[in-house]
C-alpha positions in Angstrom: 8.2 -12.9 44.3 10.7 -12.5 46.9 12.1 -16.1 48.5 12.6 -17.0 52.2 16.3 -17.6 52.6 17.6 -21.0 53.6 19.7 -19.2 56.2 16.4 -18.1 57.9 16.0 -18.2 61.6 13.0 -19.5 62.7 12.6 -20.2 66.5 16.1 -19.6 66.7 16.3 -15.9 66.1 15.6 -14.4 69.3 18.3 -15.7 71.0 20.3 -15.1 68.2 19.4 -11.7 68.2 20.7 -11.2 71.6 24.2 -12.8 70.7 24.3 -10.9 68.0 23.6 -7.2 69.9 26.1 -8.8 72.5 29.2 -9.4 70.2 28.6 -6.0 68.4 28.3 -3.9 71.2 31.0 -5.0 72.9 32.9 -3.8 69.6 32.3 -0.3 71.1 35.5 -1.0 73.0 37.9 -1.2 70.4 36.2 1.1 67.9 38.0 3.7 66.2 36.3 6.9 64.6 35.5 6.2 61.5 35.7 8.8 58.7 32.7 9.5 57.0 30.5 7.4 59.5 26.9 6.8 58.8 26.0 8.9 61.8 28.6 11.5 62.3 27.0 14.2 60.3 29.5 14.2 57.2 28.0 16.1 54.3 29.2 12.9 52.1 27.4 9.4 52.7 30.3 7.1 53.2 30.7 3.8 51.2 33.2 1.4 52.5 33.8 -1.5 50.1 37.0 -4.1 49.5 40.0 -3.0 47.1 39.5 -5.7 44.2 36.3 -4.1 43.7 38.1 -0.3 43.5 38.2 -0.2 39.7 34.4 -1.1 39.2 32.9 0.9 42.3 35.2 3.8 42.3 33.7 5.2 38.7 30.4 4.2 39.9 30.7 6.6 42.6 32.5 9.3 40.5 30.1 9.0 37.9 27.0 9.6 40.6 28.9 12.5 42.4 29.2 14.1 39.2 25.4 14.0 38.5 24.1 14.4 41.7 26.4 16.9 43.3 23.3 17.0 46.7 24.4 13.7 47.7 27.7 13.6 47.4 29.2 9.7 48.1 32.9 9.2 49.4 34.0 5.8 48.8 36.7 4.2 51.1 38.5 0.4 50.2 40.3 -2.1 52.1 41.9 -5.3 52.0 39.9 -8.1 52.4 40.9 -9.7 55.3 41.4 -6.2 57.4 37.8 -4.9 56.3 36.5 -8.2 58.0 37.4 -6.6 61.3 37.0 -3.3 60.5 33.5 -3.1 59.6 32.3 -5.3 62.5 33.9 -3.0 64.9 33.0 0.0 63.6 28.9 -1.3 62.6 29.2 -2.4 66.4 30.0 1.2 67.4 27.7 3.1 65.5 30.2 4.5 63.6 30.3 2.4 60.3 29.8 3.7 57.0 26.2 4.5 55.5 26.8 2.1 52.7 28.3 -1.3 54.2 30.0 -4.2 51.4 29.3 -7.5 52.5 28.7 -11.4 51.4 25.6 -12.0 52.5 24.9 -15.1 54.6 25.6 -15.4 58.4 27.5 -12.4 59.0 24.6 -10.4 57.5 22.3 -12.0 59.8 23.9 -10.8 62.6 23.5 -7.4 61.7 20.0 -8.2 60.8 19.7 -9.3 64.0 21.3 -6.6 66.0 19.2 -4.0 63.7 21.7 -2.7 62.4 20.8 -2.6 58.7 17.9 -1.5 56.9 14.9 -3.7 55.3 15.2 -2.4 51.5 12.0 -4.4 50.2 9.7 -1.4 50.5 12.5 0.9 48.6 13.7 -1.1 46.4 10.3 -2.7 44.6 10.2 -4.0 41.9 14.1 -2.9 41.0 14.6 -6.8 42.6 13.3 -8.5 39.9 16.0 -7.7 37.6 17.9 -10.2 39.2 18.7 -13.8 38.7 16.4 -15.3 42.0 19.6 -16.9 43.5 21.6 -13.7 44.1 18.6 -12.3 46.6 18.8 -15.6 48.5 21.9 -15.0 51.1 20.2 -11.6 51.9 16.7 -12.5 52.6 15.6 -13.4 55.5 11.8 -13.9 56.9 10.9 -12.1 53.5 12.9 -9.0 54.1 15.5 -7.8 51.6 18.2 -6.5 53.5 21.3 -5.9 50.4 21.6 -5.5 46.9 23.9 -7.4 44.9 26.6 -5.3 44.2 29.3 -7.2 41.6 29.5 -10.2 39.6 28.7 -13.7 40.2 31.1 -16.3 41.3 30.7 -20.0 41.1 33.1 -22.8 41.3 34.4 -24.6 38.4 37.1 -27.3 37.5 40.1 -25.8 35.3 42.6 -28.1 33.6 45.7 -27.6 31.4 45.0 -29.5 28.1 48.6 -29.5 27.4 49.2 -31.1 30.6 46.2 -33.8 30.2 46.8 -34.6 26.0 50.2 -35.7 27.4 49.2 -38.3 29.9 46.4 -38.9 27.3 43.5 -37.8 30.0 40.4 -37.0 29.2 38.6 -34.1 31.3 37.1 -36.0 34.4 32.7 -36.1 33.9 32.4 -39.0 36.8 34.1 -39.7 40.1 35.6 -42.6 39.1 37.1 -40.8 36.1 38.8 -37.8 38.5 40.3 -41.0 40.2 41.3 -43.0 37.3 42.6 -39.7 36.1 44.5 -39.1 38.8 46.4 -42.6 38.8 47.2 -41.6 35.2 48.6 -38.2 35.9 51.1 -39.4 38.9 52.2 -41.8 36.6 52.8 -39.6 34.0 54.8 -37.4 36.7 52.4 -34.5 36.9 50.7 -33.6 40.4 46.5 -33.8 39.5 45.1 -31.0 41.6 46.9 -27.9 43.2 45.6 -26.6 45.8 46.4 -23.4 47.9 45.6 -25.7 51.4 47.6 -23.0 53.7 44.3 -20.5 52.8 41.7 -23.3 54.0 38.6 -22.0 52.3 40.0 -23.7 48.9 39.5 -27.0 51.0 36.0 -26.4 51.5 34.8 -26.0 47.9 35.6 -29.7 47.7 33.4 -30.7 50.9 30.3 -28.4 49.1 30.6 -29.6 45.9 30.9 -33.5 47.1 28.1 -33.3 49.7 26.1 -31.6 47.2 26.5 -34.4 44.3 25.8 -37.2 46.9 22.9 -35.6 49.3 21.6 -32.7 47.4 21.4 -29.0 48.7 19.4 -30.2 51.8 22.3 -31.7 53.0 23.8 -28.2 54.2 20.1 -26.7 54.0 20.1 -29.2 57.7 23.1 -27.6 58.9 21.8 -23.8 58.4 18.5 -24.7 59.9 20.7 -25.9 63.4 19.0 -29.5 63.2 20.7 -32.0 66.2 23.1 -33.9 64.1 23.0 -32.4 61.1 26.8 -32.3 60.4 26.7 -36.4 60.7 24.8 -36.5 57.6 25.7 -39.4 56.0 26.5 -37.0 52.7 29.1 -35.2 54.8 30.4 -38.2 56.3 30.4 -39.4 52.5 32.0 -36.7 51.1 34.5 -36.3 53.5 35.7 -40.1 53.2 36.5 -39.5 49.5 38.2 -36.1 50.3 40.6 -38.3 52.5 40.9 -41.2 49.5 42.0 -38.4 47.2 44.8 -37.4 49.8 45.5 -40.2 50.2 46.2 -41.3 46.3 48.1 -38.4 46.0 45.6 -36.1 44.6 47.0 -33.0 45.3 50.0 -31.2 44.5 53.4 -32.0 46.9 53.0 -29.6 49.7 49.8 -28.6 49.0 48.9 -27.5 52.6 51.6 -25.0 52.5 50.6 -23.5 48.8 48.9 -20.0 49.1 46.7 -17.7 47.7 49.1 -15.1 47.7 50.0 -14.4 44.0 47.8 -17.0 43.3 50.1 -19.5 43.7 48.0 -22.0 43.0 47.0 -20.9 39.4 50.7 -20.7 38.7 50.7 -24.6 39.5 48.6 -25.3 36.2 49.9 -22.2 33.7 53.5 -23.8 34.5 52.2 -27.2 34.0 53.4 -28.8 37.4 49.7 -29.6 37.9 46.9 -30.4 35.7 43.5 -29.1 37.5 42.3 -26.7 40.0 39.2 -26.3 41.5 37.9 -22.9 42.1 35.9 -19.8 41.7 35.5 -18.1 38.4 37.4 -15.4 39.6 40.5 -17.4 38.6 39.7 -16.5 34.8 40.7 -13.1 35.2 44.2 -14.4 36.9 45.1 -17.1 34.7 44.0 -14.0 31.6 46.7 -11.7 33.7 49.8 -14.0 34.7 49.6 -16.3 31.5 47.9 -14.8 28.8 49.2 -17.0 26.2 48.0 -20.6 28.7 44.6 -18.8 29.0 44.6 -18.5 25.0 45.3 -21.9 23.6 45.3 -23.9 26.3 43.2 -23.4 29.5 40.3 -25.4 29.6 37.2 -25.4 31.8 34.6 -28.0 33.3 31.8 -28.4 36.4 32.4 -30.7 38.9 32.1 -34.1 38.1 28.9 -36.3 39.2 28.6 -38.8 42.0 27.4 -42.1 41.2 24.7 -43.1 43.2 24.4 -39.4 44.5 20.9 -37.7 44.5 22.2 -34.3 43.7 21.6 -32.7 40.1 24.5 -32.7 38.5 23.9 -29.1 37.5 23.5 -27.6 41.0 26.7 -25.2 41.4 28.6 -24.0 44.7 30.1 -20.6 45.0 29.7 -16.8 46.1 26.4 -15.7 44.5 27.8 -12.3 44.4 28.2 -9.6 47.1 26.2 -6.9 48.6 25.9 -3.3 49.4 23.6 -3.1 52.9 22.4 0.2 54.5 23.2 1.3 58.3 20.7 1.6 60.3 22.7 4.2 62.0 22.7 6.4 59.0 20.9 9.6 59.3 18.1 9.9 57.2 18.7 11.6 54.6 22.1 9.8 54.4 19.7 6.3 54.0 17.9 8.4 51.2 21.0 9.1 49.1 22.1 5.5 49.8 19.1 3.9 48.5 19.2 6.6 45.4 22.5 5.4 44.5 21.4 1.5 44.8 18.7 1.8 42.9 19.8 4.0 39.6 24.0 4.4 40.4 24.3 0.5 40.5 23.4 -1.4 37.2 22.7 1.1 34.6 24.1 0.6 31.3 27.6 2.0 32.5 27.9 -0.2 35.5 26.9 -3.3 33.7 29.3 -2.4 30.3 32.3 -1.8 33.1 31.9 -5.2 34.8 31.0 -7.3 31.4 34.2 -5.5 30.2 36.2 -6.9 33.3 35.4 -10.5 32.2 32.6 -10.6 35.1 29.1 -12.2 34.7 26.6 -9.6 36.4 23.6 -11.7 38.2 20.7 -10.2 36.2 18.2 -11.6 34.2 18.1 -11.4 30.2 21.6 -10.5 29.1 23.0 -13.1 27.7 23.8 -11.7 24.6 25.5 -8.8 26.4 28.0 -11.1 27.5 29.1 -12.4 24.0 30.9 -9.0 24.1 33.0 -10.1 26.9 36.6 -10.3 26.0 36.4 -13.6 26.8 33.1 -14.2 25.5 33.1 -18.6 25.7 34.2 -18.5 29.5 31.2 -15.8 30.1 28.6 -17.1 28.2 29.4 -20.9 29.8 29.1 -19.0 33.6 26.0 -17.1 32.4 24.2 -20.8 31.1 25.8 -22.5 34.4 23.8 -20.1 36.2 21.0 -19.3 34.6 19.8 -23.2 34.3 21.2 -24.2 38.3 18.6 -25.9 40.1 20.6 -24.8 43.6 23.5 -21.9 43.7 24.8 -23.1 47.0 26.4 -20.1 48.6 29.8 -21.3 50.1 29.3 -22.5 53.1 31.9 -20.1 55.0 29.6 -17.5 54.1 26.5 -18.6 54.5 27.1 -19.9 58.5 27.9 -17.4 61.6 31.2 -16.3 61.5 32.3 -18.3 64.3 31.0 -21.2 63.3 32.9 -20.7 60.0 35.6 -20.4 61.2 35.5 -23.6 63.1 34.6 -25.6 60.3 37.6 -24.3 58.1 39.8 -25.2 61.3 38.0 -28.6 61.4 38.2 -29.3 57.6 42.1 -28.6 56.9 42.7 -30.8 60.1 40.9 -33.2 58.2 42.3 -32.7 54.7 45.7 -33.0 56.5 44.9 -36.4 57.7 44.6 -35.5 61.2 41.2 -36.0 62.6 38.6 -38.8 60.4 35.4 -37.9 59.1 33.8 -38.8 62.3 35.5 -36.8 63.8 34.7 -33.8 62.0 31.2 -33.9 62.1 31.4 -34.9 66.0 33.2 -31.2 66.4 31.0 -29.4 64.0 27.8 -30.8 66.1 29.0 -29.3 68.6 28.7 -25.7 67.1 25.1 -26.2 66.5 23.8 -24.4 69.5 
């Protein structure tokens, strides 16, 4: 049984509809040919995907051009932050690829809205029940499937350097009070208790997701996506945000920390080196910490979820995070281009092959029933602790920058390093992001 996304419209869609048609045809004006488009009449279907998903996707496509040789598939990749741009100029041209990557969420929406995607529930049938129910969520909307998941899953966790803690004699925070406590005892002990890449901004938020989740619950942002008058004033987020700015102020976070990047992964290196002792993020960071410090992620990286709220109504064992991402289908497309498309979704993506290649990469693939797959992993106890964090979640919350319209995103990230910098109170944040609810 398919579920109604949160991120549904309701009464709301018409007129987002028309924004959304708006903003993407005015993209025509600074749209570039695209090679390969969906509807320029190339013999090969073009795929356009992101490059840190090259070495998984690339022998996908390899490995379908060589069996189906009819429908060939050209796959082109970009960096993350240019294919942002990229694809919504060229989808808002007509001249996008057949087979679009995306996260899901709002931005999807507004190419739902503006028709310019497919509805895949009809093709796809009962192919969607091989996944985990959470990772159809940010891509369903009034019932309609519009993308299939296309890579692993991604939730946020806590890492800590257990050299780094056994030496101020700290013990893995399970409580609020204990992250604090433990904080006090790692500045005393000279060591900074968090890094935190702040210059990239969307590190800040997993705080603010993961905080208004443990005191409020997943309604609390389920009120925000739904547009509800004051829903930002919440008294979770106002909450939430209060102890963000106690944990500034206490000294929480690494010197600097709102200059620290993600470039290089900068703040990984914080916590292999041992100039901090945690880090909060996605599960992604495995694979980095595996890379740049193979002998840390051997005998001494550690791993726990985010500690619970006292008080707080949220289960403790709702996660935050990227559910995964998507592969979505132009409307554009010709169709026999939309045929080959949905032929490569449905028997190119997760075959044995596809699943052995990402389980191999240290990813947890969302699908049902494979848990002992994943004891093959090559790192087998951080796999098989994502696959049971997500397989008994109450809520996957899909982060937040994701899931809302891309301006209002981008507002909010704006908003929340102002306040993570000290610069604006929690009031005020939520009086700014009210504001964006129209």
């Amino acid at each position: 049984m398919l579920r109604t996304s949160t991120s549904s419209r309701g009464a709301r869609r018409a007129a987002r509809a028309i924004a959304a048609t708006a903003a993407l045809g005015a993209a025509v004006l600074l749209a570039s040919c695209a090679s390969g488009g969906g509807g320029g009449g190339s013999q090969a279907v073009a795929l356009w995907g992101i490059t840190s998903d090259q070495e998984i996707i690339e022998p996908s496509v390899a490995d379908w051009n060589t069996a189906n040789p009819e429908q060939p598939i050209e796959a082109s990749f970009f960096e993350g932050e240019a294919y942002k741009t990229k694809i919504r100029t060229a989808i808002g041209a007509g001249a996008g690829p057949t087979i679009i990557y995306n996260k899901g969420g709002g931005t999807l929406a507004s190419y739902v809205d503006a028709d310019k995607v497919i509805d895949l529930t009809e093709a796809l049938g009962d192919d969607v029940d091989r996944f985990l129910p959470f990772a159809l969520d940010p891509v369903t909307f009034d019932g309609a499937v519009y993308a299939v998941p296309m890579k692993a899953v991604a939730p946020v966790v806590i890492y800590y350097n257990e050299d780094v803690m056994d030496a101020a004699g700290v013990e893995p925070p399970r409580t609020w009070d204990e992250l604090l406590d433990a904080v006090e005892d790692l500045r005393a002990a000279g060591v900074a208790p968090f890094a935190l890449a702040g210059a990239a901004k969307w590190p800040e938020l997993m705080w603010l997701e993961y905080l208004a989740d443990r005191i409020g619950g997943p309604e609390v942002f389920n009120r925000i996506l739904a547009g509800e008058d004051d829903a930002w004033s919440d008294p979770a987020i106002l909450e939430a945000n209060t102890m963000i700015q106690d944990l500034v102020r206490a000294g929480g976070f690494a010197e600097g920390f709102a200059s620290v990047t993600t470039d290089s992964s900068a703040d990984a290196a914080l916590v292999y080196t041992g100039k901090a002792a945690m880090l909060l993020q996605g599960t992604w960071v495995n694979n980095t910490f595996r890379e740049q410090a193979p002998d840390f992620a051997e005998s001494s990286l550690g791993y726990l979820t985010f500690p619970t709220v006292e008080g707080g109504i949220g289960d403790p064992a709702n996660i935050v995070g990227n559910p995964t991402s998507y592969f979505s289908i132009s409307a554009d497309a010709s169709e026999a281009e939309q045929e080959t498309a949905i032929d490569y979704l449905r028997t190119g993506l997760w075959n044995d092959t596809y699943v052995d290649r990402l389980i191999a990469a240290n990813q947890v693939p969302p699908l049902a029933g494979i848990g002992d797959a994943i004891a093959e992993a090559p790192d087998a106890e951080f796999g098989a602790l994502v696959y049971e964090l997500i397989s008994a979640a109450p809520s996957f919350q899909m982060s937040w920058d994701q899931a809302l319209e891309p301006a209002q995103a981008q507002e909010m990230l704006t908003n929340l390093d102002r306040l993570f910098n000290l610069q604006i109170t929690p009031k005020e944040f939520s009086d700014a992001m009210n504001e964006t609810l129209d």
